[in-house]
MMTF fields as JSON, N, C-alpha, C and O atoms, coordinates in Angstrom:
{
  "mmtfVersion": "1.0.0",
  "mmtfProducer": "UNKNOWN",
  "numBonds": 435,
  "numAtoms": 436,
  "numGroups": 109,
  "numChains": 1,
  "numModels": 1,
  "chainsPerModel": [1],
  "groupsPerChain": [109],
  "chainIdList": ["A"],
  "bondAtomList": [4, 2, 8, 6, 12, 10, 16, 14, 20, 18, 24, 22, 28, 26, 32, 30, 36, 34, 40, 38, 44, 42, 48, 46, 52, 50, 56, 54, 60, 58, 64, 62, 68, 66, 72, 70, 76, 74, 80, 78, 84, 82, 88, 86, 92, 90, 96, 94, 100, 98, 104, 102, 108, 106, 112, 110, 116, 114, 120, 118, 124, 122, 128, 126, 132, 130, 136, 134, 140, 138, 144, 142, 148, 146, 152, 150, 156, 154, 160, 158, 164, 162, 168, 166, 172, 170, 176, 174, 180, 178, 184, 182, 188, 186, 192, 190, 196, 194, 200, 198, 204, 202, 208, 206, 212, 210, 216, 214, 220, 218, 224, 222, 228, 226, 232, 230, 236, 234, 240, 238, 244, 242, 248, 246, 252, 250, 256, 254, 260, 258, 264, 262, 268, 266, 272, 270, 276, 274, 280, 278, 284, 282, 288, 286, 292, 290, 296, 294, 300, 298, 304, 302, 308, 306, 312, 310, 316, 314, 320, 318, 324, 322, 328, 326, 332, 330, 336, 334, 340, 338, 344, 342, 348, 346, 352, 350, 356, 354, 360, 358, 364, 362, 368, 366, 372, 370, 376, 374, 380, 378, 384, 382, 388, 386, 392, 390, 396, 394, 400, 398, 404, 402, 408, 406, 412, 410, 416, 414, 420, 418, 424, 422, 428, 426, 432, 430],
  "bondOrderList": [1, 1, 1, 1, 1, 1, 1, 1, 1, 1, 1, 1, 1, 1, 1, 1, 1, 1, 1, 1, 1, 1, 1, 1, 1, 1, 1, 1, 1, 1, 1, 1, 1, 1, 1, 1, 1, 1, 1, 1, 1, 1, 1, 1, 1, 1, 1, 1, 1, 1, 1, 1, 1, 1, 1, 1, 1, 1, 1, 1, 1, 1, 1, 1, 1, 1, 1, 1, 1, 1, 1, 1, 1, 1, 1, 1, 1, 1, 1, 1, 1, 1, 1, 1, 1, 1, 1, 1, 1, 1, 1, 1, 1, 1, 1, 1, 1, 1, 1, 1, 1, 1, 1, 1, 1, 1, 1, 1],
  "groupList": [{"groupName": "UNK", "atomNameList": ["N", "CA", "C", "O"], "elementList": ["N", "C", "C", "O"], "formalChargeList": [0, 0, 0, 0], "bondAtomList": [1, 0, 2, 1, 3, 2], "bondOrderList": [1, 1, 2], "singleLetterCode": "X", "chemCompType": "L-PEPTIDE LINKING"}],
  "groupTypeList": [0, 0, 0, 0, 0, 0, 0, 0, 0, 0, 0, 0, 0, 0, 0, 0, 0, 0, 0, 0, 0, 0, 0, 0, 0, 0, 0, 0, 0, 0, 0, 0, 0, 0, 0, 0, 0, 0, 0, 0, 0, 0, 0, 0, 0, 0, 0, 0, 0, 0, 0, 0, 0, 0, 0, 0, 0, 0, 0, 0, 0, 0, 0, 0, 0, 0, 0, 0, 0, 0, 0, 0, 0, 0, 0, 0, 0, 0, 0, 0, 0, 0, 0, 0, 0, 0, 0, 0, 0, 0, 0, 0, 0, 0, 0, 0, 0, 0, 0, 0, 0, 0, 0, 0, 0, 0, 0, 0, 0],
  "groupIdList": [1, 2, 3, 4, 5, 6, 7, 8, 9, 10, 11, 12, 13, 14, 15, 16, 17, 18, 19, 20, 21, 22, 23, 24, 25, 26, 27, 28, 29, 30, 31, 32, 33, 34, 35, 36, 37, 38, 39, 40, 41, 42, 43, 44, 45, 46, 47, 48, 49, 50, 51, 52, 53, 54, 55, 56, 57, 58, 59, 60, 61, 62, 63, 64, 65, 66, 67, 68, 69, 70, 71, 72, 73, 74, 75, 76, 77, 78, 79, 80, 81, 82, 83, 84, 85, 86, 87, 88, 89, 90, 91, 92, 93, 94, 95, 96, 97, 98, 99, 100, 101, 102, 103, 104, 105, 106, 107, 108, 109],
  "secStructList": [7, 2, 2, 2, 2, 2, 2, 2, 2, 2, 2, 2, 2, 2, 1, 1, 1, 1, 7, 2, 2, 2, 2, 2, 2, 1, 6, 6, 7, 7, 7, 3, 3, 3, 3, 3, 3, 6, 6, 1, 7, 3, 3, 3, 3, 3, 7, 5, 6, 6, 5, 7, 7, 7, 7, 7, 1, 1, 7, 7, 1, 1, 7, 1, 3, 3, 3, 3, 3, 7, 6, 2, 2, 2, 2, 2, 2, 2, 6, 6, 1, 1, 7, 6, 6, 6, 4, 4, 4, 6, 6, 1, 3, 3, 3, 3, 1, 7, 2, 2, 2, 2, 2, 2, 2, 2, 2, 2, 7],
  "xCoordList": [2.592, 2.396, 2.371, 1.83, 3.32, 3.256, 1.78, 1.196, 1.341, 0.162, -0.895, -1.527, -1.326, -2.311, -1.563, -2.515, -0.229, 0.159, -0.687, -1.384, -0.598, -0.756, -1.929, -2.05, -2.819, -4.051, -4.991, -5.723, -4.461, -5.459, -4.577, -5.092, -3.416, -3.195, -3.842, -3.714, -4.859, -5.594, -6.432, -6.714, -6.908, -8.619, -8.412, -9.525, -7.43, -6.883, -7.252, -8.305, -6.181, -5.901, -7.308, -7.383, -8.663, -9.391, -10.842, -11.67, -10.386, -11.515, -10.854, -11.374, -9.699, -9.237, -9.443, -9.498, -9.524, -9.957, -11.717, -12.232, -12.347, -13.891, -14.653, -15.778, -13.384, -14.125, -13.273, -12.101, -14.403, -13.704, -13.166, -12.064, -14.095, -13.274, -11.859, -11.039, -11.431, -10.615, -9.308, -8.149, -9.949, -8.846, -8.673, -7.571, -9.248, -9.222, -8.585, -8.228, -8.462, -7.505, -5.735, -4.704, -5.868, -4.328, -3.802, -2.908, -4.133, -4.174, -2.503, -2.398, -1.646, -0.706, 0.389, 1.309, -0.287, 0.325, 1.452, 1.436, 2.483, 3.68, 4.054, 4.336, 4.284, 4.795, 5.362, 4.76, 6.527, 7.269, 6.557, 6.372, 6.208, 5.845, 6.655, 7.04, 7.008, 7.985, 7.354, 6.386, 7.726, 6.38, 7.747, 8.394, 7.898, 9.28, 8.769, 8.578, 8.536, 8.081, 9.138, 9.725, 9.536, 10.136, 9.814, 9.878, 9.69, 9.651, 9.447, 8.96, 9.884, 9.401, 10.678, 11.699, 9.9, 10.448, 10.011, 8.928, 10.887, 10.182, 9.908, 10.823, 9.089, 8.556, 8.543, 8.714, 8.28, 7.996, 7.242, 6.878, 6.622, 5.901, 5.641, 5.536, 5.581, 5.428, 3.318, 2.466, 3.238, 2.392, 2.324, 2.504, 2.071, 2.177, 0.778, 0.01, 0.637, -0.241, -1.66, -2.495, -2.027, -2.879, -3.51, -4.676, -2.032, -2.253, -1.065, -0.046, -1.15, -0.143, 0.88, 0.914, 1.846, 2.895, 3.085, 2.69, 3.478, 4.134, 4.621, 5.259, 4.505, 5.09, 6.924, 7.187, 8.042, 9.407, 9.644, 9.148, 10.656, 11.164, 12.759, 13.443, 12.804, 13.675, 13.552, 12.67, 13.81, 13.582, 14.019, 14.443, 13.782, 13.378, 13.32, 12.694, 14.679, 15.766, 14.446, 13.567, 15.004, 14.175, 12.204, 11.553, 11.657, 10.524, 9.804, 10.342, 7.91, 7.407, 6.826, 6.614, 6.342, 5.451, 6.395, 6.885, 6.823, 6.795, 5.863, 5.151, 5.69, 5.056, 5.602, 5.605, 6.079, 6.296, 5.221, 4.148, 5.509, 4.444, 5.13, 6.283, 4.532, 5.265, 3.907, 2.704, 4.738, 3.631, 2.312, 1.299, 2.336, 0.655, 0.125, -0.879, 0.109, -0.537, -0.843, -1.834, -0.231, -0.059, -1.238, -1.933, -1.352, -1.679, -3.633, -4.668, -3.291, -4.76, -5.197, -6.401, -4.445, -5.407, -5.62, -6.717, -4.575, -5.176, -6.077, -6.472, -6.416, -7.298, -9.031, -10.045, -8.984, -9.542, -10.4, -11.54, -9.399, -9.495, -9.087, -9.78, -8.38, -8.131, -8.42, -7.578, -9.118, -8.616, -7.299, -6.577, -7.109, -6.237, -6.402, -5.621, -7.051, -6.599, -6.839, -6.563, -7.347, -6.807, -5.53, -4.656, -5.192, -3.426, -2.898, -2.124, -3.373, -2.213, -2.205, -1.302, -3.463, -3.468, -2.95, -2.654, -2.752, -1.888, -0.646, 0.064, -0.192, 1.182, 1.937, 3.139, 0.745, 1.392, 1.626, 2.268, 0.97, 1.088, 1.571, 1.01, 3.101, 3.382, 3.696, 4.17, 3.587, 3.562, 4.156, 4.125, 5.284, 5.807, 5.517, 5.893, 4.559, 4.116, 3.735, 3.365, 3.848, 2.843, 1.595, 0.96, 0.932, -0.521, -1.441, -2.166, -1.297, -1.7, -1.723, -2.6, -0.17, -0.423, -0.976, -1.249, -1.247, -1.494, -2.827, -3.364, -3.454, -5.118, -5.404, -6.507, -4.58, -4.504, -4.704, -5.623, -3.529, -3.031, -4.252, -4.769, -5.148, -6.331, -7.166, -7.448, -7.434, -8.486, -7.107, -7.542, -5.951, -5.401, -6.256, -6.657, -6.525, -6.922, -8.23, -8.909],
  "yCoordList": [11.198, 9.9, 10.022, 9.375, 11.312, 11.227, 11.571, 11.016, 12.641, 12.857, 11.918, 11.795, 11.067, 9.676, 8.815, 8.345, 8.474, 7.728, 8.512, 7.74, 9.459, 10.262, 10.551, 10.927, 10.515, 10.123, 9.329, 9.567, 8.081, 6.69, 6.562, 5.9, 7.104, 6.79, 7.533, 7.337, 8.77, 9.719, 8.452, 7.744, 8.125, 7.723, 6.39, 5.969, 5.407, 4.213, 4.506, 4.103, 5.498, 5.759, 6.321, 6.338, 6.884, 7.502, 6.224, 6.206, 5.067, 3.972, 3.224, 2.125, 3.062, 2.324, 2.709, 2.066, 4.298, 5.086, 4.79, 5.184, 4.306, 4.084, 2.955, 2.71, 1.844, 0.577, -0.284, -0.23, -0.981, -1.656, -2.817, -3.205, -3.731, -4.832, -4.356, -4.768, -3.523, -3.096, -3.003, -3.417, -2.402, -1.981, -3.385, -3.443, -4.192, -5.496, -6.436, -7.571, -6.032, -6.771, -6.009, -6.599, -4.827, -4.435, -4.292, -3.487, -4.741, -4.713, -5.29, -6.474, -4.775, -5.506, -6.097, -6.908, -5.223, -5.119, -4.128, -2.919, -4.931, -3.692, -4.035, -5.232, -3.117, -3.835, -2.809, -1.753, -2.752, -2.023, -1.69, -2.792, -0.944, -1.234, -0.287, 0.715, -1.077, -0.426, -0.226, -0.96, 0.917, 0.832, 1.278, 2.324, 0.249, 0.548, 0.47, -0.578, 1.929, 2.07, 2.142, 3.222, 1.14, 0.58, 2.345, 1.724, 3.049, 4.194, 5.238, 6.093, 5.404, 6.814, 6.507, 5.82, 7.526, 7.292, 6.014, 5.513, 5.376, 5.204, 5.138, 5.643, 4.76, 5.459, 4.291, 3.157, 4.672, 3.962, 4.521, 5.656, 3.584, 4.267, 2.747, 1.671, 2.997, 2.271, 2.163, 3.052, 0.789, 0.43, -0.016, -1.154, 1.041, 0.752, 1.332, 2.174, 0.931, 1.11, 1.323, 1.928, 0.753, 0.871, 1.967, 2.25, 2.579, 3.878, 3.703, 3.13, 4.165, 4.157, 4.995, 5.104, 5.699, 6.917, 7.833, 7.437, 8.66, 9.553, 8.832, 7.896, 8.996, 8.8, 9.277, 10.466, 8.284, 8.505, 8.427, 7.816, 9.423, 8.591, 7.678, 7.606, 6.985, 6.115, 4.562, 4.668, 3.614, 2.04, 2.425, 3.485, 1.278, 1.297, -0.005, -0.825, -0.04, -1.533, -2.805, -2.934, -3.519, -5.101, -4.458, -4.31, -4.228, -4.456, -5.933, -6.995, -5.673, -6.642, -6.403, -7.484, -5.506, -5.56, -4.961, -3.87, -5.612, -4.563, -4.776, -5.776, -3.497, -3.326, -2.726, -1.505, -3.623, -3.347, -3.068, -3.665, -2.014, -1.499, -0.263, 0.155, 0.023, 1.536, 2.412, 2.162, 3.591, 4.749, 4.543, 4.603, 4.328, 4.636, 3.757, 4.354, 2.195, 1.427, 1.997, 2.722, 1.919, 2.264, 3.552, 3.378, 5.026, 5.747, 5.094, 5.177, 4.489, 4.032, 3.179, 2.994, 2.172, 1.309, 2.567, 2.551, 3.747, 4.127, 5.491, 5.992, 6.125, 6.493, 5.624, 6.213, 4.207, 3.228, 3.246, 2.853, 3.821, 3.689, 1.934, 1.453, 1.217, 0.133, -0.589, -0.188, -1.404, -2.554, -3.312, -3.897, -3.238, -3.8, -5.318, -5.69, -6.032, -7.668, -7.832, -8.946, -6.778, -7.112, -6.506, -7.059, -5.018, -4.779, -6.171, -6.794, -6.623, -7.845, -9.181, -9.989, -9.45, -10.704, -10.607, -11.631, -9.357, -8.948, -8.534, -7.857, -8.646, -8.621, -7.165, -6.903, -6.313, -4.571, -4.323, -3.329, -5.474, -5.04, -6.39, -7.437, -5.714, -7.123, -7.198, -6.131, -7.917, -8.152, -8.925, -10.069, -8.229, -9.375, -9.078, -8.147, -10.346, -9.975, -11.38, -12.134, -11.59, -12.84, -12.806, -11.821, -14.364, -14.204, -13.125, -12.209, -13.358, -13.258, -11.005, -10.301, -10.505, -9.047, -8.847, -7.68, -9.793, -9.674, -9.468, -8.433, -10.293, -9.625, -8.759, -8.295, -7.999, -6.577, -5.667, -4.885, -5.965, -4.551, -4.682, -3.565, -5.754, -5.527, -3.996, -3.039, -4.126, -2.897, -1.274, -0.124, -1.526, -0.268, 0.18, 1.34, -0.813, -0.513, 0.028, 0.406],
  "zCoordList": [-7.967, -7.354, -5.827, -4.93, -5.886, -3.862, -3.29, -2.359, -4.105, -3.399, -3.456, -2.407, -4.637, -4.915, -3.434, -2.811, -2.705, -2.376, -0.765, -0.108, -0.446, 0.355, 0.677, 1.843, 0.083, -0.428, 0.615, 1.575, -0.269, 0.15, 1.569, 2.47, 1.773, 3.353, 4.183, 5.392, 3.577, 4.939, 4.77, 5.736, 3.263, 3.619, 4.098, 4.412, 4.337, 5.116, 6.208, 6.701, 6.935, 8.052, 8.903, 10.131, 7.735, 8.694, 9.248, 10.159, 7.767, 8.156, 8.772, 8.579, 9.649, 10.244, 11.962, 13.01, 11.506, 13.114, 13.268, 14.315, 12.537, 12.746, 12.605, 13.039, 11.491, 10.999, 12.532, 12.906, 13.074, 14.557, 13.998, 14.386, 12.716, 12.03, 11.839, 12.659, 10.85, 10.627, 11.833, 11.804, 12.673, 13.637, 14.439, 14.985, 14.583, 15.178, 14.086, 14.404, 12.979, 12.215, 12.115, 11.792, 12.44, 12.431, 14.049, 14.309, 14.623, 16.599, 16.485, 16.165, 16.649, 16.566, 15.306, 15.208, 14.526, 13.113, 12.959, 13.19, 12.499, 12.12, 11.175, 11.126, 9.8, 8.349, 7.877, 8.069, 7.204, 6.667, 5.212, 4.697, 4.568, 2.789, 2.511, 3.114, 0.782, -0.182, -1.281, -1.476, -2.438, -3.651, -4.603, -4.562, -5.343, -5.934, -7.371, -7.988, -7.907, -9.348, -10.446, -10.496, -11.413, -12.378, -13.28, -14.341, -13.499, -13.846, -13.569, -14.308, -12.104, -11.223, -10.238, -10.196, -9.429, -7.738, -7.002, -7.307, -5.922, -4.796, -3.582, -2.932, -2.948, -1.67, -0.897, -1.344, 0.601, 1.66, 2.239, 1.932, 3.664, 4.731, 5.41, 4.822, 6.677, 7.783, 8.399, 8.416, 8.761, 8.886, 10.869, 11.302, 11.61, 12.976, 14.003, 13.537, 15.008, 16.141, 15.55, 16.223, 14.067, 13.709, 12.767, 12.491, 12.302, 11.447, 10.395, 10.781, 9.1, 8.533, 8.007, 6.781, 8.791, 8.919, 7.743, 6.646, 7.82, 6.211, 5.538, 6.022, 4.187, 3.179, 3.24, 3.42, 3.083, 2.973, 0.909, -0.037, 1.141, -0.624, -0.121, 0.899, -1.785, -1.511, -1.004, -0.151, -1.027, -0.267, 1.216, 1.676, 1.757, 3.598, 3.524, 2.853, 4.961, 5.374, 5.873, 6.725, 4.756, 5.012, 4.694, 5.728, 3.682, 3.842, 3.892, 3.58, 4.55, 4.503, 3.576, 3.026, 2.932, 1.763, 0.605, 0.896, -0.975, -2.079, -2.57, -2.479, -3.395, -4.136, -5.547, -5.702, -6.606, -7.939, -8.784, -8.704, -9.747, -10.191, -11.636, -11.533, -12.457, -13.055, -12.953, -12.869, -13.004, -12.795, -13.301, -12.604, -14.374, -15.282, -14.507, -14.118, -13.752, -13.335, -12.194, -12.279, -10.888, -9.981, -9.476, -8.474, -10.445, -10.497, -10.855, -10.194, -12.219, -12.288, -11.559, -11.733, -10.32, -9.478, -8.31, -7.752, -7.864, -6.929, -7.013, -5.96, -8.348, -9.014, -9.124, -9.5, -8.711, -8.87, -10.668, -10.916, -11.642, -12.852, -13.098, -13.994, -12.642, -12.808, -11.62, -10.816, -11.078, -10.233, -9.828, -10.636, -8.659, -8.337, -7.965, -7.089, -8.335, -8.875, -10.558, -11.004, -11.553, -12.874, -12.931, -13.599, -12.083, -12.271, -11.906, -12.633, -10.719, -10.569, -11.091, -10.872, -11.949, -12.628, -13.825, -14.44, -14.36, -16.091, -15.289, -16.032, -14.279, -13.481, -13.971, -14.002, -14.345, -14.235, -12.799, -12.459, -11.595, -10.343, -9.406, -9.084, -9.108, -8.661, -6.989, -6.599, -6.226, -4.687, -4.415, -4.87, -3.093, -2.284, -0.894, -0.182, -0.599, 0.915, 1.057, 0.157, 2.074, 2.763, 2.635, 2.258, 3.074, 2.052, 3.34, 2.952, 4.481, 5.29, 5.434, 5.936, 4.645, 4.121, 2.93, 2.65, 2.047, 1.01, 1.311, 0.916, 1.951, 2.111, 2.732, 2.442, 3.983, 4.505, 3.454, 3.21, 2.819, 1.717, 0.954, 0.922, 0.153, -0.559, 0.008, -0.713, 1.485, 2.317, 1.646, 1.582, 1.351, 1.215, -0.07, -0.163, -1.086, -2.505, -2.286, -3.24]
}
């Protein structure tokens, strides 16, 4: 899971260094995310200066984003074997973020 998680944060992190929308939407963005898998490990990583940091294990004080989820899901939305708004409308994928991260985090998927 670390490496899928590790993953989509190069290929985040590298359309965020080229897409100018993109970077004009995180200008000033700082968000903590948590990915707390109901049958695994879980992880953190920080969302700052427009890039999104290493992967930590374990939860991380006060997040803005969770992300509940168990492995098999998790793995198949970021596999993009599943979508991530049918993971989250059959609630295998669940979010706590503001609406306003909630449509950020969509560009992570």
């Amino acid at each position: 899971m670390r490496e899928l998680l590790e993953d989509a944060i190069r290929k985040f992190n590298a359309k965020a260094q080229t897409d100018e929308k993109l970077r004009g939407e995180l200008e000033g963005v700082e968000r903590k995310v948590f990915v707390d898998l109901k049958d695994g490990p879980k992880y953190h990583f920080v969302l700052k200066h427009m890039e999104i940091g290493a992967v930590g294990e374990g939860p991380i004080d006060s997040p803005d984003i969770t992300i509940l989820s168990d492995t098999a899901t998790l793995t198949a939305v970021l596999r993009k074997e599943m979508g991530p708004m049918k993971a989250y409308a059959t609630q295998k994928l669940k979010l706590k973020a503001s609406l306003d991260d909630l449509l950020r985090l969509r560009k992570f998927f």
